[in-house]
N, C-alpha and C positions, 0 to 999 in steps of 0.2 A: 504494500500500500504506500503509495507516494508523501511522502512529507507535505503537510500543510507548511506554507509559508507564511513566518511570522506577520504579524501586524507592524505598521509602520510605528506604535509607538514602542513595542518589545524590540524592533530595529534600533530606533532610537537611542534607549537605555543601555544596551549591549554592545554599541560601536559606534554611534556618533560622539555622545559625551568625551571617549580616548581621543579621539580624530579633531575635533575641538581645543579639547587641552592641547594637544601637540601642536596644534598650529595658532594658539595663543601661548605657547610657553617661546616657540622660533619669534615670534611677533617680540616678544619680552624682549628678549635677547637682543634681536636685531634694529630695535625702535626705542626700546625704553630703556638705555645705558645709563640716562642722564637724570636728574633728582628738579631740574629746571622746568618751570611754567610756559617756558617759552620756544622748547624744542620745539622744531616744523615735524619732525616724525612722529611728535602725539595727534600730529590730524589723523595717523593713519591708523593708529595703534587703538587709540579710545574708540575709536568705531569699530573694529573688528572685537573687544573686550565688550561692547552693547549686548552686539549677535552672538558672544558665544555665549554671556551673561543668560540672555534670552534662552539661547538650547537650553543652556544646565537648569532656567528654572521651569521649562518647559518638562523636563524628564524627572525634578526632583517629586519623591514621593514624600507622602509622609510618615513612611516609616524609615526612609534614608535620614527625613530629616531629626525625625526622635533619635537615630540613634550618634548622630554626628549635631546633637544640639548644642556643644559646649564652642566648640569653633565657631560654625556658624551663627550661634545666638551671639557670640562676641564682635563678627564681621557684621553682623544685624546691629548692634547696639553702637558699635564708631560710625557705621552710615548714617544711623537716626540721627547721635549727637552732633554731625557735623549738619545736618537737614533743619537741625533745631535751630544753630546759628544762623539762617539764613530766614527764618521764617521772619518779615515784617511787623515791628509792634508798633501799638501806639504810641504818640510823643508823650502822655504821662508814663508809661510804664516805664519805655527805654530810657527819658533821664533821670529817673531812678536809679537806674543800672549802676556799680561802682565804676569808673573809670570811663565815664563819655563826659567829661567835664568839658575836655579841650574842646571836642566835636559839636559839643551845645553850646559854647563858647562861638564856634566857626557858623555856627547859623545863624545866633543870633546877629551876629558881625555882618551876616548878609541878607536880611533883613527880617529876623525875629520871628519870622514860620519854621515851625520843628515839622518838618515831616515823619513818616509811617517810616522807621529804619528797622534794618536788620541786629539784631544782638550783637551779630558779628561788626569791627569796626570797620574792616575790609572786606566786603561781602564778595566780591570777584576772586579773591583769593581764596575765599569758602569755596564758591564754586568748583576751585578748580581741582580743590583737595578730594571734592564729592564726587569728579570725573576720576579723578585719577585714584581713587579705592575702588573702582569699577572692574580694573585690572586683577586684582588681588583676590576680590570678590569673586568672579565669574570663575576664575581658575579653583578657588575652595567649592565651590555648589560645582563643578565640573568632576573634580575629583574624588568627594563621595560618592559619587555614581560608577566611579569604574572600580575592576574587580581587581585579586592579588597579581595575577600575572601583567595585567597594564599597567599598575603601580612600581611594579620590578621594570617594566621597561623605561618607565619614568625614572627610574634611577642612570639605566644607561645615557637617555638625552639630556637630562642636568649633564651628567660628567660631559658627555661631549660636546655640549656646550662651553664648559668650562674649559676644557681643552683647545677647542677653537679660538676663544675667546687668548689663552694664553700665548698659542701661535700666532695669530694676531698681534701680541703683544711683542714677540719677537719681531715679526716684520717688521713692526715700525722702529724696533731697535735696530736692525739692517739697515734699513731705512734712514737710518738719522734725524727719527724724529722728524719727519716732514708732515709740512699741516694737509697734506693729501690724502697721509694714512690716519687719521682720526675722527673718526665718527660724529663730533659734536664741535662746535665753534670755541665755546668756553669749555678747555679742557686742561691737562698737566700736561701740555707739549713737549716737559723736559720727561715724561716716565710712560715705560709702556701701560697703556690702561686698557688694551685689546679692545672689546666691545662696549667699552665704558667711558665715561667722561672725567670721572675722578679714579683717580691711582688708589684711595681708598675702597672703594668699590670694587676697584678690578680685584683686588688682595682680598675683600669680605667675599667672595664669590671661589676663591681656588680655595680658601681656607671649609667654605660650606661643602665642598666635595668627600672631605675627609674621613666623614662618617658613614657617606653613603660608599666608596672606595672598601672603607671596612667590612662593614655588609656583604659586597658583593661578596670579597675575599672568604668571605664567613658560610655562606651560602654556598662556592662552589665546592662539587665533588666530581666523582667520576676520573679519568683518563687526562681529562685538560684541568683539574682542580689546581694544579702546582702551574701551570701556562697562567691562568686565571688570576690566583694570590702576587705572580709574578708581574705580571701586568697592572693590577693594584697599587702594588706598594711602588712602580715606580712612577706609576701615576702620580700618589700620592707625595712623592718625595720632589717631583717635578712643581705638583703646586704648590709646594712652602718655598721651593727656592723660588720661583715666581711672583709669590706674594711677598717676599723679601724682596725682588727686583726690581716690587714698583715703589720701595723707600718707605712704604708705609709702618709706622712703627706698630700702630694696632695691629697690621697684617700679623706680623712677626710673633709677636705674643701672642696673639688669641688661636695663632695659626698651633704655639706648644698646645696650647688651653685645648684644642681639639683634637689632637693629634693623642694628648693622654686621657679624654675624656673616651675615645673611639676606640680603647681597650673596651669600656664596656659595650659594646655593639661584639666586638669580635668574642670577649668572652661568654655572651649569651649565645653562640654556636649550639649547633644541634651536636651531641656528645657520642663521638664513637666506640665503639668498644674497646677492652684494655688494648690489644695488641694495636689497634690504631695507634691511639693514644700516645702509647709508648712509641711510636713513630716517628708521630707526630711532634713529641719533644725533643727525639734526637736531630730530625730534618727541618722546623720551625726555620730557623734562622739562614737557611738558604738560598731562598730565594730573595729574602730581603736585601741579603748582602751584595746577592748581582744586581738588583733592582737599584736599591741604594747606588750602587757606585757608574751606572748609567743612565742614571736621572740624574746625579749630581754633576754628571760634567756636562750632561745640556743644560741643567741650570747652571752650571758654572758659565759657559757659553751666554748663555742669556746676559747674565750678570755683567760678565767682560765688556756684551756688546752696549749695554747702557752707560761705559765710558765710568764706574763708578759713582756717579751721579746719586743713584740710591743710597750709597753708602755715605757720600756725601752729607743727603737729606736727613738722614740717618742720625750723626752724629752733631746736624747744625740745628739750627733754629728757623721759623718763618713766621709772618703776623701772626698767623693763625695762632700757632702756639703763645706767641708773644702775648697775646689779650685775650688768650682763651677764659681765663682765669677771670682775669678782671668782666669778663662778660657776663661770664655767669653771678661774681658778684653784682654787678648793677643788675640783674635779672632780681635777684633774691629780694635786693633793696627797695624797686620797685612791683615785682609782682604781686602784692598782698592790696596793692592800687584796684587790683582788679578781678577780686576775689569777691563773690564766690562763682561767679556767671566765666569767668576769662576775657581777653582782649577777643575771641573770637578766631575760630580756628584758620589756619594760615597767614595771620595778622602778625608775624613775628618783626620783619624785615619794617614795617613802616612803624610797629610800637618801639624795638626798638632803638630807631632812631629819634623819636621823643625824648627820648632816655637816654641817648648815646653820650658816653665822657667826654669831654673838649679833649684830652686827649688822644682819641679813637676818631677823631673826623678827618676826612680826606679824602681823596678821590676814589676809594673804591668802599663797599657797601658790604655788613654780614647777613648774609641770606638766612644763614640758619644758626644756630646757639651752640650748634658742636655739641649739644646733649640735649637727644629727644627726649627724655623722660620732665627734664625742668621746661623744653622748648613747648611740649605738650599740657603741663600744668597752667602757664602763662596761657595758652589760646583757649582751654577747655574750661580751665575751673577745678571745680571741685568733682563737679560729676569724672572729668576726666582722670582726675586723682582715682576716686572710684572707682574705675573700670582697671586701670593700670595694677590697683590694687586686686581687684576680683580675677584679673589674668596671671598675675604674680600667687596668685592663693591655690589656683587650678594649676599652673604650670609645677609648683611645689607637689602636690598632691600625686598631680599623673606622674612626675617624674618617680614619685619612689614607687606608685605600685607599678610601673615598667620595672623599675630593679626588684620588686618581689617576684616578677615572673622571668627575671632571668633565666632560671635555672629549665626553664620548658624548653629551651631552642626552639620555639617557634617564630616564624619569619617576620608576623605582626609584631611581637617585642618584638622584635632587632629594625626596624622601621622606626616604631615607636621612638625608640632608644635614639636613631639619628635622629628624627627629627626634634627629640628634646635639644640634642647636643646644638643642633641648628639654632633654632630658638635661643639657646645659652649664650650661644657667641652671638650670636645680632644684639642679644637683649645687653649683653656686655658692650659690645661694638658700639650701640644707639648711647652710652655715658659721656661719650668723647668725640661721634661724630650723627652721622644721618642715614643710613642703609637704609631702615623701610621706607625712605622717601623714592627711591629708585625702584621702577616701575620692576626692572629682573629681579630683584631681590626682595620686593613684596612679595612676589610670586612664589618665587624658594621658601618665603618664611608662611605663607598660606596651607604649603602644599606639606609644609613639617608640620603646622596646626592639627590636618587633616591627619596625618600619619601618629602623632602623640595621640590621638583616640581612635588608633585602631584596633586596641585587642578588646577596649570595650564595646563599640560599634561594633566590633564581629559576635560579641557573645548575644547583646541585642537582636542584630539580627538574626542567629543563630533562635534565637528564642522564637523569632516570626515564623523562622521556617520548617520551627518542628509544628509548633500551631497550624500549620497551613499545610501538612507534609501528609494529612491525611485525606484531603479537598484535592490537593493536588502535585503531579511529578516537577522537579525540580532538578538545576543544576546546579554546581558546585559555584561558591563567587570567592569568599576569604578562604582561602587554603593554609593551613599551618602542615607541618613537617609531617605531621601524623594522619592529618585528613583532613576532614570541611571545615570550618569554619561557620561556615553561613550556608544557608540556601537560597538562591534565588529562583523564585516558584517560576513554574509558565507561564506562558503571555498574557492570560487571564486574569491571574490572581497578582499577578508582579502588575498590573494598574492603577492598582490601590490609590494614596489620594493623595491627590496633584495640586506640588504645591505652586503657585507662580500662574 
């Protein structure tokens, strides 16, 4: 008897969602390098991030969504709160507000009608923040939808993108740093930044590989397991000397910070029997060591061809570091000005220059605070303190019940597990500089969101599909080492309720 052919919406769920993320995560990559409002490549990039926004909530259910509600209720609640700054109030309510003195000041100046304003004190820069979570968004409601094996291939296109991205970065060390090889207008002209605009970014991106690198390693067996680890680790030794060759000093540190943090990915491996084992600890150190010593001399190659520059940057100084400090203190001094509502979200750059020291003026401008945690406080308020707090409460929690489930080897932990260590280093990285402002690197930390609740969302679901296992035949979706994870029922019963 011939196979009925699915439904276009069981089509849908099953292979559009992967097909989508793939060609919004290349879109990330090759459009959204840069952390700027004024890239010409986000014409192209936010519109494509609309349509696939559209697919993902077109296909999400809502049992995808109950079970992945801790990510997504958090990407639900930064889109509300930036939506809320923009909404119009009346001129009794908003000069009310703490911190629109000036702004009431500048109406009355012109001639004493207060119009209908937004909370926000730069409402255009709200907007553009509530475009550009679009990106981050559609990619998370994308990838609860796909199953274990499209999530494992997601691991291979991060790495090679990052790979690319680093190649890139040599050529324009070949190069000599010419402004033909770099993707963006405002960029570190003197440092490779591959598919990026800042050298920080290119270095938060080889450094986010490290854990998923591990994994792999940890996951392979069979005949090619030792080709596989070997390939890994010189991957991996390729991206620290990289993220060291674009001078970045965060690179460098947070690059150790992951590098020992990504034992536990490998030590959650599936466990062989003794005589593996015992193999296993006489041959460990093998492969690493040929890996090792041929990733180090193309990093070293790298290194050379950036003229020591890095090493330079390295050891010198530049404004940024120069007033970093002093920035944040005038942040502190002044931001209780505008408590408990905020200056309104993306309002950094023009509050402050209100506030800017007589000794900090001059011809160039700071875009951003160099620390999103404080830069966030200032635009959001309190609610956003709130939220920072209730992500910081959950990321503690799922982090340790991933290390209680170490000891299962199952593939969901060891995802989990990177995507915490991801999360770690940006959440560290965002004290000193901006990653999730950069449209690629939202996307990597959306897509570790998703992965830190995965072995909960598998048991959830799992629970849907024993309930439903006797209504109806079903396929495998989350697979751990041992067997299912999940089930995802047929075309029928996988309908269920649509959320978007």
């Amino acid at each position: 008897m011939p196979r009925s052919r699915p439904s276009p919406v069981a089509y849908l769920r099953t292979h559009v969602p992967f097909v989508a993320l793939a060609v919004l995560l290349a879109s990330a990559f090759l459009l959204g390098g840069g952390s700027r409002d004024d890239i010409v490549s986000l014409i192209a990039l936010r519109p494509i991030a609309v349509i696939c926004l559209g697919i993902g909530l077109y296909g999400l259910t809502g049992e995808q969504w109950r079970a992945f509600r801790l990510p997504l209720g958090m990407m639900a609640a930064i889109i509300g709160l930036i939506l809320l700054h923009l909404i119009p109030l009346p001129p009794a309510i908003w000069q009310a507000i703490p911190g629109r003195e000036l702004a009431i000041a500048a109406g009355e100046a012109a001639g004493g009608i207060q119009p209908w304003r937004e909370l926000s004190l730069v409402p255009y820069r709200g907007w553009n923040a509530f475009y550009a979570m679009l990106v981050p968004a559609a990619a998370m409601v994308l990838a609860v939808q796909i199953d274990r094996e499209d999530h494992r291939k997601l691991l291979y296109v991060l790495i090679a993108a990052a790979i690319a991205s680093a190649l890139w970065g040599m050529v324009q060390a070949i190069g000599g740093f010419g402004p033909g090889l770099y993707f963006y207008d405002v960029t570190n002209s003197d440092s490779p930044t591959g598919f990026f605009a800042n050298r920080n970014h290119m270095a938060a991106m080889q450094v986010c590989i490290l854990p998923l690198l591990a994994l792999i390693a940890a996951r392979a067996k069979g005949p090619r397991m030792r080709l596989i680890q070997t390939a890994c680790a010189a991957i991996a030794v390729l991206a620290v000397m990289m993220a060291a060759a674009t001078g970045s000093r965060a690179g460098i540190a947070l690059a150790l910070v992951a590098l020992a943090a990504s034992w536990l990915v490998w030590n959650a491996r599936p466990r062989h029997n003794n005589a593996l084992r015992r193999r296993d600890q006489r041959q460990r150190w093998v492969p690493f060591a040929f890996a090792g010593f041929g990733a180090a001399m193309l990093g070293g190659f790298a290194l050379l061809l950036t003229r020591s520059q890095s090493f330079e940057r390295i050891s010198g100084t530049s404004p940024v570091e120069e007033y970093r400090f002093l920035v944040w203190e005038t942040m502190v001094e002044f931001l209780p000005q505008y408590l408990p509502f905020g200056s309104g979200i993306g309002s950094f750059v023009e509050i402050f220059q209100v506030h800017e020291p007589s000794a900090m003026l001059g011809t160039s401008y700071w875009n951003h605070a160099h620390n999103d945690w404080l830069e966030w406080t200032l635009e959001g308020g309190i609610p956003a303190v709130l939220l920072m707090i209730v992500a910081l409460v959950a990321f503690v929690r799922g982090a340790f019940a991933l290390l209680s489930l170490a000891h299962t080897g199952r593939f969901g932990v060891q995802l989990g597990l990177a995507g915490a260590i991801i999360l770690f280093v940006l959440g560290l990285w965002s004290a000193v500089d901006y990653p999730l402002r950069v449209p690629a690197l939202a996307v990597v930390a959306a897509l570790a969101s998703v992965w830190m609740a995965f072995p909960r969302a598998n048991q959830a679901l799992q629970g849907l599909g024993r309930a439903q296992s006797g209504q109806s035949a079903g396929k495998p979706v989350f697979m751990s080492s041992e067997g299912s994870f999940a089930t995802r029922p047929s075309t029928r019963a996988n309908e269920g309720t649509r959320v978007g």
